[in-house]
CHARMM-style PDB file with segment names, atoms N, HN, CA, C and O in Angstrom:
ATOM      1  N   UNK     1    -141.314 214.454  28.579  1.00  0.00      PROA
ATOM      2  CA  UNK     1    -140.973 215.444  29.585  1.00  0.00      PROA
ATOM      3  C   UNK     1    -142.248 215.938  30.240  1.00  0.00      PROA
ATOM      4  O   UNK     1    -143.225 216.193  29.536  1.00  0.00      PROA
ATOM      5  N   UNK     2    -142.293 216.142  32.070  1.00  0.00      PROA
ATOM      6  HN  UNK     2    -141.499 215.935  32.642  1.00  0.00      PROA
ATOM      7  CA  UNK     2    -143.464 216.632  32.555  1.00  0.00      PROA
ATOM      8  C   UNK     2    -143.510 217.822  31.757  1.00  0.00      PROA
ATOM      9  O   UNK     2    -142.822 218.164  30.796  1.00  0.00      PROA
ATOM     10  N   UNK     3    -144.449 218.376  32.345  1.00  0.00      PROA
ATOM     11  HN  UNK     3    -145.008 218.097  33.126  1.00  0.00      PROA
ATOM     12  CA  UNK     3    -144.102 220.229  32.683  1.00  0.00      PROA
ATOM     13  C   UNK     3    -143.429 220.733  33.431  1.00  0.00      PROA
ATOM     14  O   UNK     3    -143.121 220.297  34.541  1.00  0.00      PROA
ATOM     15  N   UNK     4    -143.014 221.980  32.811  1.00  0.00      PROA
ATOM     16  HN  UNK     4    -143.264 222.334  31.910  1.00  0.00      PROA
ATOM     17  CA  UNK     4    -142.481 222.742  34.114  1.00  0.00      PROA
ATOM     18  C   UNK     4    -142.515 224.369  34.102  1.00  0.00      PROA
ATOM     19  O   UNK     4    -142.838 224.698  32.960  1.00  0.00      PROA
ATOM     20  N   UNK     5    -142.358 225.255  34.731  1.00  0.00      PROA
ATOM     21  HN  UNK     5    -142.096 224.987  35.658  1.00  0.00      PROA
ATOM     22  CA  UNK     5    -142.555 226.675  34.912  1.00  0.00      PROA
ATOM     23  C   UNK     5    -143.702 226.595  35.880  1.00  0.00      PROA
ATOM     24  O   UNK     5    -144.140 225.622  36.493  1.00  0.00      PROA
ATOM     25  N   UNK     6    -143.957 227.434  35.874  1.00  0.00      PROA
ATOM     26  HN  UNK     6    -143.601 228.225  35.376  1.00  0.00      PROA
ATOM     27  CA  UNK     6    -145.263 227.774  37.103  1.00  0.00      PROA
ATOM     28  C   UNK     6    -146.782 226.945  36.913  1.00  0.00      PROA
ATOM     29  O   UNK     6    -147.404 227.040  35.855  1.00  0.00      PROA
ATOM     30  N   UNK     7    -147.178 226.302  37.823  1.00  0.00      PROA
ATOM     31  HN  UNK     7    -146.673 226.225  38.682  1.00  0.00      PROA
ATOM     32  CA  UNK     7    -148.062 225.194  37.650  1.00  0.00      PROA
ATOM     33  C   UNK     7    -147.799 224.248  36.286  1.00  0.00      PROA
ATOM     34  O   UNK     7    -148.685 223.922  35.496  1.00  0.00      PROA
ATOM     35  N   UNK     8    -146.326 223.866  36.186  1.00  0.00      PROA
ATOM     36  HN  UNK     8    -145.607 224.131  36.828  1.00  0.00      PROA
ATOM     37  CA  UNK     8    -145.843 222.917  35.564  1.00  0.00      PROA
ATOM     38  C   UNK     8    -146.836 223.082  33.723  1.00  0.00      PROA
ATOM     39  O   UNK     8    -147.161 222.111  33.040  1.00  0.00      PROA
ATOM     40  N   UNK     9    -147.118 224.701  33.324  1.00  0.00      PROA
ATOM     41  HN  UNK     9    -146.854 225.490  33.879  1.00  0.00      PROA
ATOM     42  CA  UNK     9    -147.967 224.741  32.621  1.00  0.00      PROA
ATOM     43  C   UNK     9    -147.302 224.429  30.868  1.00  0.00      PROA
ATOM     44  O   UNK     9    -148.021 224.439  29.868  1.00  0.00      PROA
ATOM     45  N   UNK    10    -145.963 224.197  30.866  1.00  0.00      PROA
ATOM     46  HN  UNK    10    -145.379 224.189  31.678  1.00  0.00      PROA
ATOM     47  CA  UNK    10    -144.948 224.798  29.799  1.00  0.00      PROA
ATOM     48  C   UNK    10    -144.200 223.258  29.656  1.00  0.00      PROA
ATOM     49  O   UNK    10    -143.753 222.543  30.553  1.00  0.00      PROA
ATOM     50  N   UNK    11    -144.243 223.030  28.170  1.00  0.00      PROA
ATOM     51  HN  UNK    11    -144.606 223.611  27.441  1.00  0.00      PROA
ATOM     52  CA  UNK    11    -143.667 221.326  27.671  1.00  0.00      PROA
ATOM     53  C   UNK    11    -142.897 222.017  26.312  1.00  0.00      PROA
ATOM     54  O   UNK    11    -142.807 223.173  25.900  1.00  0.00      PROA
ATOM     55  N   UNK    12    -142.509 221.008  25.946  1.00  0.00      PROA
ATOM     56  HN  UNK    12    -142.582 220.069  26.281  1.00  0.00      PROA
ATOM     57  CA  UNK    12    -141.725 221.178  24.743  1.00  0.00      PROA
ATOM     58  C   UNK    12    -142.631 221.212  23.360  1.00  0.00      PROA
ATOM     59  O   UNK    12    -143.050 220.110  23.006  1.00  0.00      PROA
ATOM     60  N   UNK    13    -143.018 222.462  22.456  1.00  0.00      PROA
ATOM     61  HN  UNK    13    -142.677 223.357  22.744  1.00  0.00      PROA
ATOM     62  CA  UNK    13    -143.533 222.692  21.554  1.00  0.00      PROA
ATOM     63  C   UNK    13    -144.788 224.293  22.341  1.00  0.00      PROA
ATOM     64  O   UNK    13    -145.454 225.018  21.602  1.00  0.00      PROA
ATOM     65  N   UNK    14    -144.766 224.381  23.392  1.00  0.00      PROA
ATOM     66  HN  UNK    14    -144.225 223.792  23.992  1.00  0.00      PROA
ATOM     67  CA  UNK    14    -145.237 225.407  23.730  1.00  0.00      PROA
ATOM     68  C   UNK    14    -144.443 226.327  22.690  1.00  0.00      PROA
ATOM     69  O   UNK    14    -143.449 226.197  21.976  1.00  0.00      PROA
ATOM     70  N   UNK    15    -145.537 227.482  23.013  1.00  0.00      PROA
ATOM     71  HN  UNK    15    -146.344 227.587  23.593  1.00  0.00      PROA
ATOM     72  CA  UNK    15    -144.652 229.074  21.778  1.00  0.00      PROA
ATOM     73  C   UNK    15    -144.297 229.801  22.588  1.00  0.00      PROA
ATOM     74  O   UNK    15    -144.600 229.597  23.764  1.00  0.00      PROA
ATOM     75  N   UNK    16    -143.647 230.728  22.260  1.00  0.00      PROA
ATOM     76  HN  UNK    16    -143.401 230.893  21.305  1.00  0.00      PROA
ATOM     77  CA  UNK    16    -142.631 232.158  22.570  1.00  0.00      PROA
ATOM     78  C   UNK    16    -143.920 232.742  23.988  1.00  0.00      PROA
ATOM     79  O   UNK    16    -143.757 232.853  25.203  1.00  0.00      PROA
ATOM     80  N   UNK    17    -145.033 232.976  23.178  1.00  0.00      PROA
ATOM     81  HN  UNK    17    -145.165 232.886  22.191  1.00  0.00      PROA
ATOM     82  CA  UNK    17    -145.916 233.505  24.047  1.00  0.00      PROA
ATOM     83  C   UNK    17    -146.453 233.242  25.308  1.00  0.00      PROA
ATOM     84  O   UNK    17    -146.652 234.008  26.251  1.00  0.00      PROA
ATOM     85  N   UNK    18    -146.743 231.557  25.133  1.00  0.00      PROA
ATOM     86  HN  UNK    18    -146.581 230.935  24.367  1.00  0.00      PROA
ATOM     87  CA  UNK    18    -146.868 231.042  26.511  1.00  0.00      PROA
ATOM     88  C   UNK    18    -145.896 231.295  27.272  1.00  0.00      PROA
ATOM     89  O   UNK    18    -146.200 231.835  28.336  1.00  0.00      PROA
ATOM     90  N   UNK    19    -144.541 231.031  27.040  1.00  0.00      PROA
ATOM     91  HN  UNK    19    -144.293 230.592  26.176  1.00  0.00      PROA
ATOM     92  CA  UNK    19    -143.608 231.067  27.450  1.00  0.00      PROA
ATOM     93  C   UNK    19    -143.632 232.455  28.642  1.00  0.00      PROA
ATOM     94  O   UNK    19    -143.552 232.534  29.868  1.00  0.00      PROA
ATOM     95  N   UNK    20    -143.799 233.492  27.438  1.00  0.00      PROA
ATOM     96  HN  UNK    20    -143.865 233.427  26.442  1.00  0.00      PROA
ATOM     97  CA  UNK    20    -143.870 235.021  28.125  1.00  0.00      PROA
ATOM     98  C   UNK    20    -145.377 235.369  29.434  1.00  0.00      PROA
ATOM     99  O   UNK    20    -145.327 236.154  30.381  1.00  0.00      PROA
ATOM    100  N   UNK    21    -146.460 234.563  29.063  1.00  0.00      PROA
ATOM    101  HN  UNK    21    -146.501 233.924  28.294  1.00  0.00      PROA
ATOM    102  CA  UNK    21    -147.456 234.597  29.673  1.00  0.00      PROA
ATOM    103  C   UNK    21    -147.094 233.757  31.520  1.00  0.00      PROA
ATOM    104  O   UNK    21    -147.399 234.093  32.665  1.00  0.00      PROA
ATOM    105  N   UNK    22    -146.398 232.704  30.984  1.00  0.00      PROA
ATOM    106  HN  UNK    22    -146.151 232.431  30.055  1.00  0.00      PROA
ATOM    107  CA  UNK    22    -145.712 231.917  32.860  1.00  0.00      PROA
ATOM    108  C   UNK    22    -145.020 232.666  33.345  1.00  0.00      PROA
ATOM    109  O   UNK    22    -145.207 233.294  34.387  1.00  0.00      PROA
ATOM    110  N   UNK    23    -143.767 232.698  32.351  1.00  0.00      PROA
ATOM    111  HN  UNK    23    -143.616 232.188  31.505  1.00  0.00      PROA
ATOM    112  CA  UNK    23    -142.352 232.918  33.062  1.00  0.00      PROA
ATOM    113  C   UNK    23    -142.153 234.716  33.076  1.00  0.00      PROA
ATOM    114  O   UNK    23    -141.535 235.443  33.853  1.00  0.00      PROA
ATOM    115  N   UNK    24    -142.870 234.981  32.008  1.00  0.00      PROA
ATOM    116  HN  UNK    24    -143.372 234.390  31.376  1.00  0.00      PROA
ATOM    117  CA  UNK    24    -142.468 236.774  32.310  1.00  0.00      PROA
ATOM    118  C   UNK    24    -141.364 237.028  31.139  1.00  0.00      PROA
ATOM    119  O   UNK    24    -141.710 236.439  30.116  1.00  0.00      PROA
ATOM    120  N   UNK    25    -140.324 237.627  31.014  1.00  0.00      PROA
ATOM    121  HN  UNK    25    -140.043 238.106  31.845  1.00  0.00      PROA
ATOM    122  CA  UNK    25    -139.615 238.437  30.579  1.00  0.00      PROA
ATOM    123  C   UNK    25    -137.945 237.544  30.653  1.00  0.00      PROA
ATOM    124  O   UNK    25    -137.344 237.566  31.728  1.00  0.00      PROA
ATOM    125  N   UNK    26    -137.389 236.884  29.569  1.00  0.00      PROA
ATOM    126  HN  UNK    26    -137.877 236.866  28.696  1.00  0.00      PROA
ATOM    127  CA  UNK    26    -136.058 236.288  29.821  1.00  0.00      PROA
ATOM    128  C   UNK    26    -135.466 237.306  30.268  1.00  0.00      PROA
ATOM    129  O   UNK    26    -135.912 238.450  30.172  1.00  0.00      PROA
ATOM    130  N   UNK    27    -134.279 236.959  30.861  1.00  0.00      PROA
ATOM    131  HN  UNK    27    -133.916 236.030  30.939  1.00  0.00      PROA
ATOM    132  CA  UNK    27    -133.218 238.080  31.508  1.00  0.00      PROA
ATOM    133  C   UNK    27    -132.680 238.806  30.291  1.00  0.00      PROA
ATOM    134  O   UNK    27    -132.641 240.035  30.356  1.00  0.00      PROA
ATOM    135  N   UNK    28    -131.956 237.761  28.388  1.00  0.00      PROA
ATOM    136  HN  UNK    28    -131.988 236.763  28.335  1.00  0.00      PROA
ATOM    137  CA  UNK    28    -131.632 239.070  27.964  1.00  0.00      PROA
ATOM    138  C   UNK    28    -132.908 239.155  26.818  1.00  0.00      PROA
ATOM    139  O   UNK    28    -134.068 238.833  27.076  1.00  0.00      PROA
ATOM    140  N   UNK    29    -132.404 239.684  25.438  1.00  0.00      PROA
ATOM    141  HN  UNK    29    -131.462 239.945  25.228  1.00  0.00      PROA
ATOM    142  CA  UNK    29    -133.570 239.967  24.513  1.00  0.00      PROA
ATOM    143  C   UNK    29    -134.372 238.816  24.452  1.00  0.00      PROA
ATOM    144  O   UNK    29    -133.986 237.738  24.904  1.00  0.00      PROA
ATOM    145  N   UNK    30    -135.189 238.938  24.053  1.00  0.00      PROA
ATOM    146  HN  UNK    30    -135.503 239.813  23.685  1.00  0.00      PROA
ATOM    147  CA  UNK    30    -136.678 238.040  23.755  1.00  0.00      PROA
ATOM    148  C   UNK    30    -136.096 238.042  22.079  1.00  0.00      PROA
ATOM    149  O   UNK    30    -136.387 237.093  21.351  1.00  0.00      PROA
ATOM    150  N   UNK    31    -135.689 238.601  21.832  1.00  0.00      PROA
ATOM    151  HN  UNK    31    -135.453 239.371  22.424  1.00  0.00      PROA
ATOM    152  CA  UNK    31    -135.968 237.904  20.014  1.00  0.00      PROA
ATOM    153  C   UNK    31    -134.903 236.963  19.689  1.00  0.00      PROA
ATOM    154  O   UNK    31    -134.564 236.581  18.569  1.00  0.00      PROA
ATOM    155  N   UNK    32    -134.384 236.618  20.918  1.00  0.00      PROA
ATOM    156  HN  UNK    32    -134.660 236.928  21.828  1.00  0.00      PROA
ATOM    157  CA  UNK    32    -132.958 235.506  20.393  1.00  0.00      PROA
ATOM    158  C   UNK    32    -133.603 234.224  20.416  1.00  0.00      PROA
ATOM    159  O   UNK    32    -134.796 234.213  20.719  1.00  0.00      PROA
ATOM    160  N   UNK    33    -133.181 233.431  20.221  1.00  0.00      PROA
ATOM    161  HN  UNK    33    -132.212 233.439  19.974  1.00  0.00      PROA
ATOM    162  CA  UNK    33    -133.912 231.797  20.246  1.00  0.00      PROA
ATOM    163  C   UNK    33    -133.457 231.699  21.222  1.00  0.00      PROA
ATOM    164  O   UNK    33    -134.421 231.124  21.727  1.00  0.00      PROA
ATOM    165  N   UNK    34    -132.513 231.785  22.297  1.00  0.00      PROA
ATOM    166  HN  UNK    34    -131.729 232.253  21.887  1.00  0.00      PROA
ATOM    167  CA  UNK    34    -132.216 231.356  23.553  1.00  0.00      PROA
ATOM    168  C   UNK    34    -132.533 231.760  24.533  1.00  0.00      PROA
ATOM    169  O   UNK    34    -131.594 232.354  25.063  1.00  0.00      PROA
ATOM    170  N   UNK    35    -133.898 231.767  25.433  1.00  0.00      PROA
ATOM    171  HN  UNK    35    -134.661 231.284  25.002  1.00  0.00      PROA
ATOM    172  CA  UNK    35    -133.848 232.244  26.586  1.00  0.00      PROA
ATOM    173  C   UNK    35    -133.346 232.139  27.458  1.00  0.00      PROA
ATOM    174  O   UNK    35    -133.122 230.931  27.523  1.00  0.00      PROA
ATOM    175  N   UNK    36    -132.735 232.845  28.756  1.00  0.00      PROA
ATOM    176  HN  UNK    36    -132.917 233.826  28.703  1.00  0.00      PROA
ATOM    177  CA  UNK    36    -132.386 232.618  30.224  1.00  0.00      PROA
ATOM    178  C   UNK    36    -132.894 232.797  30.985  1.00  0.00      PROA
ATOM    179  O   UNK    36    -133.454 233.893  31.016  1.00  0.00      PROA
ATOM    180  N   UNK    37    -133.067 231.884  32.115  1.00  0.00      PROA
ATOM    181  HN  UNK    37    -132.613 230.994  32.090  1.00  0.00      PROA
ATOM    182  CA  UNK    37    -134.166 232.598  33.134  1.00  0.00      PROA
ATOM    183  C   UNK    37    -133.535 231.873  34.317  1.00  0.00      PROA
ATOM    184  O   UNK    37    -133.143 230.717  34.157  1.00  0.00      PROA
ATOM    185  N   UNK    38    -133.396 232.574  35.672  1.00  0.00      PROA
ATOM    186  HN  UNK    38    -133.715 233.513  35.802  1.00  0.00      PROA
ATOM    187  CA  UNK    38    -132.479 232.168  36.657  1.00  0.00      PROA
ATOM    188  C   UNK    38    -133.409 232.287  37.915  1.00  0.00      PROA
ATOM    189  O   UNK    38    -134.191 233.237  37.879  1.00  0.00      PROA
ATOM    190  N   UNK    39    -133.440 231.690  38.731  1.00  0.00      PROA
ATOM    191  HN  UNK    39    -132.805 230.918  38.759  1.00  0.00      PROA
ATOM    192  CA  UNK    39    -134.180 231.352  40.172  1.00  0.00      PROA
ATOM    193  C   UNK    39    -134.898 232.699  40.557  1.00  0.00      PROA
ATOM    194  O   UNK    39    -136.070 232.466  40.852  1.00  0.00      PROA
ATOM    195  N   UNK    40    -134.729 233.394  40.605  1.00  0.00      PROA
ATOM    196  HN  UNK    40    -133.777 233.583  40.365  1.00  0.00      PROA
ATOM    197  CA  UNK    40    -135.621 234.708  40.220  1.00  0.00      PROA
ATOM    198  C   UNK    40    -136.708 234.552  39.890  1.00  0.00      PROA
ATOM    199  O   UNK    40    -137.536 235.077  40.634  1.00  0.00      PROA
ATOM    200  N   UNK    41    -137.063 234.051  39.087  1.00  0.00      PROA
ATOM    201  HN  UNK    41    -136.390 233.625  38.483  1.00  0.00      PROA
ATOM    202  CA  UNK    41    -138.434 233.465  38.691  1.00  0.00      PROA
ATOM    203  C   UNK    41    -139.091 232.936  39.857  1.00  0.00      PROA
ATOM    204  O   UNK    41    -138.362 232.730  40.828  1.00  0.00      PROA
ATOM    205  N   UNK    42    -140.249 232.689  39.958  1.00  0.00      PROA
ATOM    206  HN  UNK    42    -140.841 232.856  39.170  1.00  0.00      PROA
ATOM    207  CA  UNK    42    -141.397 232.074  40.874  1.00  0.00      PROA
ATOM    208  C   UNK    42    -141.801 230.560  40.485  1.00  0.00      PROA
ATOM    209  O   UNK    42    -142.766 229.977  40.980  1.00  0.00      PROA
ATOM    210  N   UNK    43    -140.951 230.024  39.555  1.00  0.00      PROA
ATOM    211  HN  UNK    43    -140.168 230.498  39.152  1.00  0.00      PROA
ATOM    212  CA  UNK    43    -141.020 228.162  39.022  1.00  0.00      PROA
ATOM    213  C   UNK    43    -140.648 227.296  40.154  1.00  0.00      PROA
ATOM    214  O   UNK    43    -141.300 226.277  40.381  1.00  0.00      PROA
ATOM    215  N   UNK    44    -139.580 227.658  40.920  1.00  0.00      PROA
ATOM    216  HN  UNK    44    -139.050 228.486  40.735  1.00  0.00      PROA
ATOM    217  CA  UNK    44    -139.133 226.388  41.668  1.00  0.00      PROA
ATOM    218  C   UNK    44    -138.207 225.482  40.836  1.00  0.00      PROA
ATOM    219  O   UNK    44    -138.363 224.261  40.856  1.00  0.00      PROA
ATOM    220  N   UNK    45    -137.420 225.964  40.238  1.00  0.00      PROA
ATOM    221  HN  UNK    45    -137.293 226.956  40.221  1.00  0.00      PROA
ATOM    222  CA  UNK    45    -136.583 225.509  38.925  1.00  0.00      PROA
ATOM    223  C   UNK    45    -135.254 225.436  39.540  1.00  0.00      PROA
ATOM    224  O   UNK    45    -135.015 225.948  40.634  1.00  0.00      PROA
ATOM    225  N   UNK    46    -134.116 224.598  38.618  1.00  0.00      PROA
ATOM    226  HN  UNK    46    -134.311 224.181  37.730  1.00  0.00      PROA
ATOM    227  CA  UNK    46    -132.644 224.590  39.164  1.00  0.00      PROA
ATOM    228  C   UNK    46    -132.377 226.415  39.761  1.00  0.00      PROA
ATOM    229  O   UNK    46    -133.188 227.328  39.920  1.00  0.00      PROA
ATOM    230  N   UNK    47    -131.172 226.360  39.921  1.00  0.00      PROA
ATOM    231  HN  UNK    47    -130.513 225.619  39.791  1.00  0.00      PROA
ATOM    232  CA  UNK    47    -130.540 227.612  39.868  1.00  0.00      PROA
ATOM    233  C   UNK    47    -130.767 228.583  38.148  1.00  0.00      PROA
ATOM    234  O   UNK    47    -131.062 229.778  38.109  1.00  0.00      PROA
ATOM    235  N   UNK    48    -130.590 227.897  37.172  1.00  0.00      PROA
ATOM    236  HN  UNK    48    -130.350 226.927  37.203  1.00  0.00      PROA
ATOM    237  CA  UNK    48    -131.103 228.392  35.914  1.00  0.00      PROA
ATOM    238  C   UNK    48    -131.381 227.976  34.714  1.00  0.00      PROA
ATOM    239  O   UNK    48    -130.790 226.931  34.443  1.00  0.00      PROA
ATOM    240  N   UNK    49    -132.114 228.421  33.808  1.00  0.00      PROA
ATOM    241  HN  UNK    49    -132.594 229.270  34.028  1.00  0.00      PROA
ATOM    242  CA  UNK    49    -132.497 227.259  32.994  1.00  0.00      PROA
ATOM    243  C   UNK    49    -132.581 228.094  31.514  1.00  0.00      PROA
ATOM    244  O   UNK    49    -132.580 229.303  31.284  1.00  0.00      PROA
ATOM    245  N   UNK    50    -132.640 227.160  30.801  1.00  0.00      PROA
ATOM    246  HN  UNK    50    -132.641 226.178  30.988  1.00  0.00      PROA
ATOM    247  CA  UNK    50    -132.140 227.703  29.210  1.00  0.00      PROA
ATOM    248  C   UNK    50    -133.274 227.358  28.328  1.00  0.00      PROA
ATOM    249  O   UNK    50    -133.194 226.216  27.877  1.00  0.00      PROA
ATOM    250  N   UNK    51    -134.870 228.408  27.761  1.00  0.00      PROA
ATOM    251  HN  UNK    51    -134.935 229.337  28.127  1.00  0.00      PROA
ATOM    252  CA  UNK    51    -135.181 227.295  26.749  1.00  0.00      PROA
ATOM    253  C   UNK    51    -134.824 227.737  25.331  1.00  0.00      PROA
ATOM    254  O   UNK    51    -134.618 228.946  25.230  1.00  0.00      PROA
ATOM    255  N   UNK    52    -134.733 227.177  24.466  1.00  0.00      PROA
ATOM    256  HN  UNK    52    -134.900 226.194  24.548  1.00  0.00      PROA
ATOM    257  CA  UNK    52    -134.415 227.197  22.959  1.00  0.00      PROA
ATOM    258  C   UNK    52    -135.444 226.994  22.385  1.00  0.00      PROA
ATOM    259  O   UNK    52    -136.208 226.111  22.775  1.00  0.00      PROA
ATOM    260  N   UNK    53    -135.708 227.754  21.332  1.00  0.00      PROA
ATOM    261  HN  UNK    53    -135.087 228.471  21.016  1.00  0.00      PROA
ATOM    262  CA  UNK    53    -136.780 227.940  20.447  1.00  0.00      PROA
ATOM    263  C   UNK    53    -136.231 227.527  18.811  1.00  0.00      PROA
ATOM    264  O   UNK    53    -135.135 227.823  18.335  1.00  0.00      PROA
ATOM    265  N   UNK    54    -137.200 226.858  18.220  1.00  0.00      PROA
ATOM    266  HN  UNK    54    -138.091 226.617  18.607  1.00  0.00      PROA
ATOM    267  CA  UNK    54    -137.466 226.613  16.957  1.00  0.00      PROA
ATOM    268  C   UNK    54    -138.828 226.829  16.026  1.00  0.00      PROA
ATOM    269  O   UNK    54    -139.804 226.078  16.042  1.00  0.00      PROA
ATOM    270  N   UNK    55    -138.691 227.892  15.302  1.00  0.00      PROA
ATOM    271  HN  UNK    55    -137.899 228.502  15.290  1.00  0.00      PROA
ATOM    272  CA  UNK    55    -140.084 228.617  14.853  1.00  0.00      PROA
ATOM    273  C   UNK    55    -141.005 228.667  16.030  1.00  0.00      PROA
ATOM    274  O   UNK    55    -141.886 227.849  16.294  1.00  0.00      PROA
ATOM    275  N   UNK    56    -140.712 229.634  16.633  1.00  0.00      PROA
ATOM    276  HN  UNK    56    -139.996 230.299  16.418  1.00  0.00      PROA
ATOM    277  CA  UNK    56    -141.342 229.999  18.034  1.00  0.00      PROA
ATOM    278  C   UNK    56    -141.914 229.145  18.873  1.00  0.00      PROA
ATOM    279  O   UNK    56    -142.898 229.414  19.563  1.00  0.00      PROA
ATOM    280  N   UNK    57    -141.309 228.049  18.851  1.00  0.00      PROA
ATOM    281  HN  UNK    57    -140.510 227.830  18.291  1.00  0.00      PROA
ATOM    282  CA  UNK    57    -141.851 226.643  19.812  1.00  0.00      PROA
ATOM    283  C   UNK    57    -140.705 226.361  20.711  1.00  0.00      PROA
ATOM    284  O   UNK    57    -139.595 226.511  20.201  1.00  0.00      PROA
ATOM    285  N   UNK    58    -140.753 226.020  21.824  1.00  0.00      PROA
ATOM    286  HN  UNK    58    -141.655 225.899  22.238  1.00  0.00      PROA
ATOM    287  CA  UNK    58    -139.923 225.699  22.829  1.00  0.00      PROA
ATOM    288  C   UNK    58    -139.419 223.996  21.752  1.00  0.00      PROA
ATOM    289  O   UNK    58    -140.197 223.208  21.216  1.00  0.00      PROA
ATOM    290  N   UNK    59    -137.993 223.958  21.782  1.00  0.00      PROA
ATOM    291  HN  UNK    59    -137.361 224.599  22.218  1.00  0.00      PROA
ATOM    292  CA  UNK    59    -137.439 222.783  21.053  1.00  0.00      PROA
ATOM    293  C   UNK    59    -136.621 222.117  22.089  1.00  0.00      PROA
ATOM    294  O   UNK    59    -136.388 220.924  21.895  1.00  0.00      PROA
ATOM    295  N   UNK    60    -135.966 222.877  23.551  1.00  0.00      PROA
ATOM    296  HN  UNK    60    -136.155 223.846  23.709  1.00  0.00      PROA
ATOM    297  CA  UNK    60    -135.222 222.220  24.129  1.00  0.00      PROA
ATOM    298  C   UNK    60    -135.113 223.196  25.075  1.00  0.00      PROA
ATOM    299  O   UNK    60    -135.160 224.409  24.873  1.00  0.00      PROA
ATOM    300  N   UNK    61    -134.909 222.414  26.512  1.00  0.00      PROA
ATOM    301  HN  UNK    61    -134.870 221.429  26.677  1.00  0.00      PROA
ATOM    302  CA  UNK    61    -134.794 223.311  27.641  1.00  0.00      PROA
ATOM    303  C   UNK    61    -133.823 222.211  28.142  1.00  0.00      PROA
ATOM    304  O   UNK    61    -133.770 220.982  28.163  1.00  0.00      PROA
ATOM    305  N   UNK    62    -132.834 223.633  28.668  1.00  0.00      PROA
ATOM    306  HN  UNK    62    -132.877 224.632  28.652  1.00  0.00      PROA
ATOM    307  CA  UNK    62    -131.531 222.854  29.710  1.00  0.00      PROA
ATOM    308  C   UNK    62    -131.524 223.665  31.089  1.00  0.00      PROA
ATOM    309  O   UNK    62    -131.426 224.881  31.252  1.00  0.00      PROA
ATOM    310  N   UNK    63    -131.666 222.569  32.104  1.00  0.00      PROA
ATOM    311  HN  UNK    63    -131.745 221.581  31.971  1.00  0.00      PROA
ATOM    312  CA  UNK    63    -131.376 222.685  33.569  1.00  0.00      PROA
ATOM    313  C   UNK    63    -130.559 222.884  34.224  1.00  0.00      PROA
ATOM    314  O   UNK    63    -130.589 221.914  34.982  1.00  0.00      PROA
ATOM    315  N   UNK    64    -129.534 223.671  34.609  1.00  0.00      PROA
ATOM    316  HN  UNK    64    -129.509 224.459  33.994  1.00  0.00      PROA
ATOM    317  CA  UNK    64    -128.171 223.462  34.906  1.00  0.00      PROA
ATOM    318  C   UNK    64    -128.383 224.332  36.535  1.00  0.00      PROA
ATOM    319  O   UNK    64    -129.261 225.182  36.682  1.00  0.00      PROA
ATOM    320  N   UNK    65    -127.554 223.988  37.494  1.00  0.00      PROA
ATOM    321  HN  UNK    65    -126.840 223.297  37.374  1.00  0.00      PROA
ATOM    322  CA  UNK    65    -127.014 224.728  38.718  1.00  0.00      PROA
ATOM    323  C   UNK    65    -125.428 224.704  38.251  1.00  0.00      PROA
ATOM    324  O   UNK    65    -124.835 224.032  37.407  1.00  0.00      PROA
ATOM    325  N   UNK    66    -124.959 225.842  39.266  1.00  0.00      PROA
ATOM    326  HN  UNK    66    -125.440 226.388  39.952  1.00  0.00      PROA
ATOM    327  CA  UNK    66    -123.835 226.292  39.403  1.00  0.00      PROA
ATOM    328  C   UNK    66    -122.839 224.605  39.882  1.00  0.00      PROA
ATOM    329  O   UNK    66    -123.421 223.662  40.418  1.00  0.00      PROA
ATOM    330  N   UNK    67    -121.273 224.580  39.521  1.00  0.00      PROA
ATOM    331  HN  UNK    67    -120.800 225.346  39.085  1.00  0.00      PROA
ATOM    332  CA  UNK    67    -120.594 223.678  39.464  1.00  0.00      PROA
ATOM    333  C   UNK    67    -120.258 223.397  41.172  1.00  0.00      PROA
ATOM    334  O   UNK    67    -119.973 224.231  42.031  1.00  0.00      PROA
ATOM    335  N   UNK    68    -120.386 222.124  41.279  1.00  0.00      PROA
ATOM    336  HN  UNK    68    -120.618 221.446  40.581  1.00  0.00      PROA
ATOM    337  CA  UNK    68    -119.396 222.288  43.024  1.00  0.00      PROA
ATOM    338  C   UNK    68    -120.667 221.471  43.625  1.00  0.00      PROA
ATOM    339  OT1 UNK    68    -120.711 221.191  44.823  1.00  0.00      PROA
TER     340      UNK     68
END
């Protein structure tokens, strides 16, 4: 997987922190393993995107736009 988030700086095994240092603040709590983060952001990303954490490492990010 490239990168992606802001200057494509964020891959899979990045931590919680980097995470918070690109992207800023998920929309809900930060202590869940699932972040959300929706076009709002300054990435240039789908409509919104999901990453999942495993011992504070990015383990999986999903891309999704709205259906239609």
């Amino acid at each position: 997987m490239e990168g992606f988030g802001n200057y494509h700086a964020l891959h899979l095994g990045s931590t919680r922190e980097q995470v918070l240092m690109n992207l800023g603040p998920p929309e809900g709590p930060a202590q869940s393993n699932d972040w959300r983060y929706s076009r709002g952001c300054t990435c240039e990303l789908p409509e919104f995107f999901t990453i999942s954490f495993k011992n504070d490492r990015i383990a999986k990010v999903v891309f999704a736009a709205p259906a239609g």
